[in-house]
Backbone as JSON, one array per atom type, in Angstrom:
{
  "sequence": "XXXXXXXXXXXXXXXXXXXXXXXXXXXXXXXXXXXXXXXXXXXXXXXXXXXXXXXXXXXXXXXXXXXXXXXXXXXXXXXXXXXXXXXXXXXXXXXXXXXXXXXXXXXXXXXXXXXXXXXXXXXXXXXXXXXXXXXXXXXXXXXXXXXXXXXXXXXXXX",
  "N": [[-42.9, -8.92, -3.74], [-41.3, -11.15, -2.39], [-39.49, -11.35, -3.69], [-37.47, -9.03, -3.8], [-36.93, -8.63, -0.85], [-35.6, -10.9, -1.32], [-33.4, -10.44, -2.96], [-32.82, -7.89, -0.72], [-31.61, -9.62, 1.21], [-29.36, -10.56, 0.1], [-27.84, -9.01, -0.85], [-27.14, -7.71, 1.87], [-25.99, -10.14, 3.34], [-23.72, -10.05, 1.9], [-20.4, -11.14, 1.15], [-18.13, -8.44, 1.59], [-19.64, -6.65, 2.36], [-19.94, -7.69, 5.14], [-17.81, -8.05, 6.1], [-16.29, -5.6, 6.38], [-18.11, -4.28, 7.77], [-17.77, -6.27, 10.33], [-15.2, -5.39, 10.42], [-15.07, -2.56, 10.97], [-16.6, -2.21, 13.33], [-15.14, -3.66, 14.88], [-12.83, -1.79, 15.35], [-14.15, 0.38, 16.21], [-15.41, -0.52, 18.37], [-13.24, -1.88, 20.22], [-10.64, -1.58, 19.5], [-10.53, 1.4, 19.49], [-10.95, 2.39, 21.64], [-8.89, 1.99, 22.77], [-5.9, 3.6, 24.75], [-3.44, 3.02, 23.81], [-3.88, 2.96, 21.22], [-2.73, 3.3, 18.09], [-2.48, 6.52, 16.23], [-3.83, 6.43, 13.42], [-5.64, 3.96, 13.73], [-7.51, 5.31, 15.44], [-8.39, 7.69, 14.14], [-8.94, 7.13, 11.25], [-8.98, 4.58, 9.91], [-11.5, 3.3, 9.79], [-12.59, 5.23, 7.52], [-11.87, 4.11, 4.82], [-14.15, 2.53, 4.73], [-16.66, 3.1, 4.57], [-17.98, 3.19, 1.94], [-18.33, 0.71, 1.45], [-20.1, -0.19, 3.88], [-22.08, 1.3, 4.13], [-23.07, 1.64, 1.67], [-24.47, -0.82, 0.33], [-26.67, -1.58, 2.98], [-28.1, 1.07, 1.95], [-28.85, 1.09, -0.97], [-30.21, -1.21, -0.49], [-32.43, -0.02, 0.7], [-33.42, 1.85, -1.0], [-34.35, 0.01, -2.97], [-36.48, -0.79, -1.5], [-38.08, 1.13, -1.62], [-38.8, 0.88, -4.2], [-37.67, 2.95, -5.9], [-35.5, 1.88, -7.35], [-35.12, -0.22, -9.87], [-33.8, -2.4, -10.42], [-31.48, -5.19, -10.38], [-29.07, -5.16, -10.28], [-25.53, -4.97, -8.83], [-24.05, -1.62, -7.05], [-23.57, 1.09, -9.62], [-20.64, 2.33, -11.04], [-21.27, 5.23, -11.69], [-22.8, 5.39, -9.03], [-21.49, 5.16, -7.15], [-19.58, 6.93, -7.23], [-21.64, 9.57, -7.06], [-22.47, 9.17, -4.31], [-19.8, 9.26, -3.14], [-19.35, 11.9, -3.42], [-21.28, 13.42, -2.02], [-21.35, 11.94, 0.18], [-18.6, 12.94, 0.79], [-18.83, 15.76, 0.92], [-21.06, 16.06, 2.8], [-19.71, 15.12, 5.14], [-17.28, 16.48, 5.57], [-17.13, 18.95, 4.93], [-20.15, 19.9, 5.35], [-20.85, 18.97, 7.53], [-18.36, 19.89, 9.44], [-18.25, 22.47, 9.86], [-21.43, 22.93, 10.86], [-20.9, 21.56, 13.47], [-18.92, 22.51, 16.28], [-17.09, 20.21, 16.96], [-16.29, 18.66, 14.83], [-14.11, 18.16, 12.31], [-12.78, 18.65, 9.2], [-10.9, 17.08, 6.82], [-8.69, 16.69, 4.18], [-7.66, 14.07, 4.34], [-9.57, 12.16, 4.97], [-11.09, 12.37, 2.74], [-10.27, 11.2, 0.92], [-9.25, 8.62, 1.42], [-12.0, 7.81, 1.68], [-12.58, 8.01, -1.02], [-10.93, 5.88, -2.19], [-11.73, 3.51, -0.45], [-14.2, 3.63, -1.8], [-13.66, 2.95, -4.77], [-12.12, 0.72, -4.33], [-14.17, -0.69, -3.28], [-16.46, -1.0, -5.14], [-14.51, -2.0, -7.62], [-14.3, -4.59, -6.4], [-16.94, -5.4, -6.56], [-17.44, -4.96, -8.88], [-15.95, -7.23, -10.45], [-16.83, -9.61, -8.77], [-19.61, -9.35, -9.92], [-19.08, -10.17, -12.59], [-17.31, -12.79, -12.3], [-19.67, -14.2, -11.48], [-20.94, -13.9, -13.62], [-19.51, -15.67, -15.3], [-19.53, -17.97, -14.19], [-22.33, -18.97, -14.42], [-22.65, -18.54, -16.87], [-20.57, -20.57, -17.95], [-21.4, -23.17, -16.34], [-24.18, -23.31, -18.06], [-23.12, -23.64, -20.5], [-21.93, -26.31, -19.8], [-19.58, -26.52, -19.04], [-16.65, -26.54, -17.5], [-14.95, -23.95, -15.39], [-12.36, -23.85, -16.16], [-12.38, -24.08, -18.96], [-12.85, -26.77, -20.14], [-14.03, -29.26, -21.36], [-17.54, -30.35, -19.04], [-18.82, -33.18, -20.03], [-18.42, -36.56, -20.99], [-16.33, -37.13, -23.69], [-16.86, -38.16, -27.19], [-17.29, -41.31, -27.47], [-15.67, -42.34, -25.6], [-15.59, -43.43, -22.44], [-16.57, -42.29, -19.16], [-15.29, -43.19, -17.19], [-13.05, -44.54, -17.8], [-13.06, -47.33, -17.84]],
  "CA": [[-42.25, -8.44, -2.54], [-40.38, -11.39, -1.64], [-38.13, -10.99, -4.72], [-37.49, -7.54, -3.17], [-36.7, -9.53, 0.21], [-34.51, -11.96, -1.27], [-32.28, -9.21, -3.11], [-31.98, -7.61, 0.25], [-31.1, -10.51, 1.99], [-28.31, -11.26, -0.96], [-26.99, -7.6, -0.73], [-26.61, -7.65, 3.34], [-25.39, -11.19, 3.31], [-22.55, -10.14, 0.7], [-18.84, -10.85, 1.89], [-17.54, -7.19, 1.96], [-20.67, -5.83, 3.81], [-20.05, -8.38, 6.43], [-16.89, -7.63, 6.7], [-16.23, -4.29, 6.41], [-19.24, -4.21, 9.51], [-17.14, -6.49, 11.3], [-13.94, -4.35, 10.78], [-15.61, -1.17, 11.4], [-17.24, -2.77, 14.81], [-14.09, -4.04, 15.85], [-12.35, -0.66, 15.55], [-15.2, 1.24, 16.65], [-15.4, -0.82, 20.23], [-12.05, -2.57, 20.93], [-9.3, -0.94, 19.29], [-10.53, 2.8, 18.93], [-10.78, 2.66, 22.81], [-7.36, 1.46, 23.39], [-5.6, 4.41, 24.85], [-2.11, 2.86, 23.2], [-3.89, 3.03, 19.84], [-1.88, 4.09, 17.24], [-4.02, 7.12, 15.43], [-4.59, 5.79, 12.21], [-6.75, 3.36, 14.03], [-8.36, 5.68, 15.99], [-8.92, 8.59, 13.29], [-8.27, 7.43, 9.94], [-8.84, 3.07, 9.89], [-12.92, 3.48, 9.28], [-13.1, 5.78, 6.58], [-12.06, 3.53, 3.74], [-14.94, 1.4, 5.19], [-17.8, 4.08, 4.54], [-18.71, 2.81, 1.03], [-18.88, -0.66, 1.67], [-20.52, -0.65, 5.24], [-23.18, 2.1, 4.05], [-24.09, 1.6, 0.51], [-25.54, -2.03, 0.75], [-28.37, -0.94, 3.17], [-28.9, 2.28, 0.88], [-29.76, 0.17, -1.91], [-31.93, -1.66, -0.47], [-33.78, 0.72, 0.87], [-34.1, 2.42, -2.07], [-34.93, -1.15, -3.96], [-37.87, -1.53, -0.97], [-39.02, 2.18, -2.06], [-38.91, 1.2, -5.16], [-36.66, 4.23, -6.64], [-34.26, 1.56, -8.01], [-36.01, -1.16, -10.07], [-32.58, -3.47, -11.5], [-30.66, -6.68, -9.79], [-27.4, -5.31, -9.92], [-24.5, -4.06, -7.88], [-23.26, -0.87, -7.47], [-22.88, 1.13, -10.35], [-19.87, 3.36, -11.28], [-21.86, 6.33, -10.97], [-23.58, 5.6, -8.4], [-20.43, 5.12, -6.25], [-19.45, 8.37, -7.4], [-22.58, 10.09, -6.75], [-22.42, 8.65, -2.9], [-18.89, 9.58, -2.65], [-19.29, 13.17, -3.64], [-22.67, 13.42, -1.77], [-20.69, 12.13, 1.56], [-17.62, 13.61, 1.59], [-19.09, 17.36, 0.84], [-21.73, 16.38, 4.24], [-18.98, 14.86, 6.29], [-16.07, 17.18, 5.35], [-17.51, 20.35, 4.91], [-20.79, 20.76, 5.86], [-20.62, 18.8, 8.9], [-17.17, 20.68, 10.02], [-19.22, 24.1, 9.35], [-22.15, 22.52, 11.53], [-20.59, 21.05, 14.52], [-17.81, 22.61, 16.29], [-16.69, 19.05, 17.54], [-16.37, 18.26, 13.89], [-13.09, 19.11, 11.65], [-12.39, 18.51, 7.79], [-9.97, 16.68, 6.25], [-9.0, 15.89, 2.8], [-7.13, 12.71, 4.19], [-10.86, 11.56, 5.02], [-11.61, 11.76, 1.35], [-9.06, 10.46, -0.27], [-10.05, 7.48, 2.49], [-13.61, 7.62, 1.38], [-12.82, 7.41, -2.39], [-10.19, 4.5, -1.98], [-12.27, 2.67, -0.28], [-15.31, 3.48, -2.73], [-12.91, 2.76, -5.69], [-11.81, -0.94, -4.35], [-15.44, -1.65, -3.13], [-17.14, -0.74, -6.94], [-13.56, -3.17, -8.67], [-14.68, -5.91, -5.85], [-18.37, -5.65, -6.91], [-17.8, -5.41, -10.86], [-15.0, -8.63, -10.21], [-17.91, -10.36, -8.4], [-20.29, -9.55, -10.96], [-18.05, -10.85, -13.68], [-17.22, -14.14, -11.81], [-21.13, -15.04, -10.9], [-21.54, -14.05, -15.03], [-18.45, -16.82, -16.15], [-19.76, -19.26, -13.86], [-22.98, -19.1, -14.66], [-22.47, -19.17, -18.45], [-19.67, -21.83, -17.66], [-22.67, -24.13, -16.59], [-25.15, -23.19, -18.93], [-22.54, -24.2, -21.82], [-21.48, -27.49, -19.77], [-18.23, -26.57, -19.23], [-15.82, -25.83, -16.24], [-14.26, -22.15, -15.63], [-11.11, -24.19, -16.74], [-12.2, -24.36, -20.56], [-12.49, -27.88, -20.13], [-16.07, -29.53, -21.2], [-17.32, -31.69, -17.98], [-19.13, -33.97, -20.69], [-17.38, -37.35, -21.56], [-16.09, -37.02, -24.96], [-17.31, -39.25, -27.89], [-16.22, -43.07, -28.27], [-14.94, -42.51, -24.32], [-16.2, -43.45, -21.34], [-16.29, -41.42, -18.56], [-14.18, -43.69, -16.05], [-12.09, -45.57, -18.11], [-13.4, -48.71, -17.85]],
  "C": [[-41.17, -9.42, -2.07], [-39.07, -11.49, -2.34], [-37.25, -9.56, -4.02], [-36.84, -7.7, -1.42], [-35.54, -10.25, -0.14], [-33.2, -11.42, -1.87], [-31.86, -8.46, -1.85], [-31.18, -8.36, 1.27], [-29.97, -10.89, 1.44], [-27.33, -10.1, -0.8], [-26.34, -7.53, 1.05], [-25.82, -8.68, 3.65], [-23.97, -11.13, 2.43], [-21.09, -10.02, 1.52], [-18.36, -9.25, 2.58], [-18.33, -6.43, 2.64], [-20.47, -6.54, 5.13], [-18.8, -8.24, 6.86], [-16.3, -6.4, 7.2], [-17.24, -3.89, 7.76], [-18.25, -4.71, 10.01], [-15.72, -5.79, 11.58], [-13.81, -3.25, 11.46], [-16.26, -1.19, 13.2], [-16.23, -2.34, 15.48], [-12.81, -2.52, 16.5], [-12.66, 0.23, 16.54], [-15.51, 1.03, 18.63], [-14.3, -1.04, 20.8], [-10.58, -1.15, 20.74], [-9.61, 0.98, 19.91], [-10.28, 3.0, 20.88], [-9.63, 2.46, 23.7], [-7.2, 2.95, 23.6], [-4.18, 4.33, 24.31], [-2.49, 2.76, 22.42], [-2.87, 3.55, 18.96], [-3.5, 5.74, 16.42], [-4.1, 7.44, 14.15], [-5.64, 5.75, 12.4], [-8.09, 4.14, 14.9], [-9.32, 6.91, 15.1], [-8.86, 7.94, 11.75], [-9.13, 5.65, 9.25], [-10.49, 2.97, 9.4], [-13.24, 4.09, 8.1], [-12.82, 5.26, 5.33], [-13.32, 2.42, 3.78], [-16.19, 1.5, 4.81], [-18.76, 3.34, 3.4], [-19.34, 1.21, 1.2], [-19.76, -1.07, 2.8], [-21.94, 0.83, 4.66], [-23.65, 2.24, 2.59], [-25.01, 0.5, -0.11], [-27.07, -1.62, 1.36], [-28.86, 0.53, 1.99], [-29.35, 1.93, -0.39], [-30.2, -0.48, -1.81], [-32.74, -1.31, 0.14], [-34.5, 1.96, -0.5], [-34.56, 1.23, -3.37], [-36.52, -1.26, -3.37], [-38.45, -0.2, -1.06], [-39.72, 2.14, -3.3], [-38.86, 2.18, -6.7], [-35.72, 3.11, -7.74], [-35.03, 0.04, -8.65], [-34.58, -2.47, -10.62], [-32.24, -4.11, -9.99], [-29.54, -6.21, -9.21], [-26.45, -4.5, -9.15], [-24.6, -2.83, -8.45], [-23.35, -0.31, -8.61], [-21.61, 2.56, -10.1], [-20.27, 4.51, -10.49], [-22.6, 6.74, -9.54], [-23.09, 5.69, -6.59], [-20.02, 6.73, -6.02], [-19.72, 9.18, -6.57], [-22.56, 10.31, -4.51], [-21.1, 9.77, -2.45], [-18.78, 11.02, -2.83], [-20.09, 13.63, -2.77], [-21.9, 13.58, 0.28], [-19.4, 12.74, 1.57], [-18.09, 15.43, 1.34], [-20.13, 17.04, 2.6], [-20.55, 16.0, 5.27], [-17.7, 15.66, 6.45], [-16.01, 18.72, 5.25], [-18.77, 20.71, 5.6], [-21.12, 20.21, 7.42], [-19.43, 19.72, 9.86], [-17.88, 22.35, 10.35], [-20.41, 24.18, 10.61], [-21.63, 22.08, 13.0], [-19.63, 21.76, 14.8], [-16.31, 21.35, 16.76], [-15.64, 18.66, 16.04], [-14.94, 18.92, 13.33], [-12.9, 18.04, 10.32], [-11.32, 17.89, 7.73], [-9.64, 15.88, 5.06], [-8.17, 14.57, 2.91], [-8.4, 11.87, 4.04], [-11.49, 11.06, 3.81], [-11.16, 10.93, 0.6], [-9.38, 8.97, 0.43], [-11.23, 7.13, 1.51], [-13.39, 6.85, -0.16], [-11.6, 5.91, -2.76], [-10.85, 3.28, -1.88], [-13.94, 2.0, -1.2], [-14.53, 2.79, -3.84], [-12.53, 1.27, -5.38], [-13.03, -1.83, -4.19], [-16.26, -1.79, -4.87], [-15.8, -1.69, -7.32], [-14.15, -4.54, -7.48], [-16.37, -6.46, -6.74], [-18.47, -5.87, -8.49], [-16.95, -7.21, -11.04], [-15.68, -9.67, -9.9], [-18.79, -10.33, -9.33], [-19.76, -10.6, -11.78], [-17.81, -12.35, -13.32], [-18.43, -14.96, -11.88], [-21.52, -15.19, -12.93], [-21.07, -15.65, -15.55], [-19.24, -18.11, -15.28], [-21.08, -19.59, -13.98], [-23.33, -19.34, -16.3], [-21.81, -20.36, -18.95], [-20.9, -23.37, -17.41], [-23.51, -23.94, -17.36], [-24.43, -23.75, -19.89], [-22.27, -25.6, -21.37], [-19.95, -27.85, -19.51], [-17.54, -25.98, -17.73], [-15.19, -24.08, -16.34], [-12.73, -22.64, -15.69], [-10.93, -24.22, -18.18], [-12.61, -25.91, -20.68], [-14.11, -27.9, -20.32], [-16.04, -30.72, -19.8], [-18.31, -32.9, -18.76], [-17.97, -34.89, -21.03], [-16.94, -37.15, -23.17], [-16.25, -37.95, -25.85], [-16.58, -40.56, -28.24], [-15.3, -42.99, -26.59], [-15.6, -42.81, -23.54], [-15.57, -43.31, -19.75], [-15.34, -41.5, -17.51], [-13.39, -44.33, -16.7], [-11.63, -46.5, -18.2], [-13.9, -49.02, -19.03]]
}
């Protein structure tokens, strides 16, 4: 369990969830209430935000159900899956449901933008934590460079 704990604490703690919250906040209380907003910010400025600010907790609540048994970010599909999943409830069948509510395929195109840069941040991050973790395991910097002295040298030059 506390493996299961310490993955969610690694997933909520992750740069772009913490930011993307604090963007989405800041919108959501300060700006959106400006009455000189521009309306981007008031309609439009959140919805590239969706994937990154709501698919963190959804995997780890489906890690602490135990639906999802792996380590790793995100995948592809699974971005997808989300993004198809929410923009058919928030674009259609919410609009259909509410009369408050209204459609728009700018919303999606939003949605999958922002799904589409959060999934290249998360595989980019993957990829980085791989090199630098293989980078030490071999002994070597993420410059190529070994950080071992080299034979018949010593290490200061004395």
């Amino acid at each position: 369990m506390s493996e299961r704990l310490a993955l969610m604490r690694a997933r909520l703690l992750e740069p772009l969830f913490i930011t993307s919250v604090c963007l989405y906040t800041a919108n959501t209380r300060l700006v959106g209430h400006l009455t000189s907003a521009s309306p981007f910010f008031r309609n439009h400025f959140n919805d590239p935000l969706l994937v990154p600010c709501a698919l963190p907790p959804l995997l780890c609540l489906v890690s602490l159900l135990g639906v999802r048994k792996d380590r790793r970010d995100a995948s592809g599909f699974e971005v997808i899956l989300c993004l198809l999943v929410w923009s058919a409830m928030f674009e259609v069948l919410g609009p259909s449901m509410f009369q408050a509510a209204t459609g728009d395929f700018r919303d999606i195109a939003a949605y999958w933008v922002g799904g589409g840069g959060s999934w290249l941040y998360w595989r980019c991050s993957r990829r980085r934590k791989a090199l630098s973790t293989s980078a030490v395991a071999s002994g070597s910097s993420l410059t190529g460079r070994s950080s071992r002295p080299r034979p018949g040298r010593r290490p200061f030059g004395g």
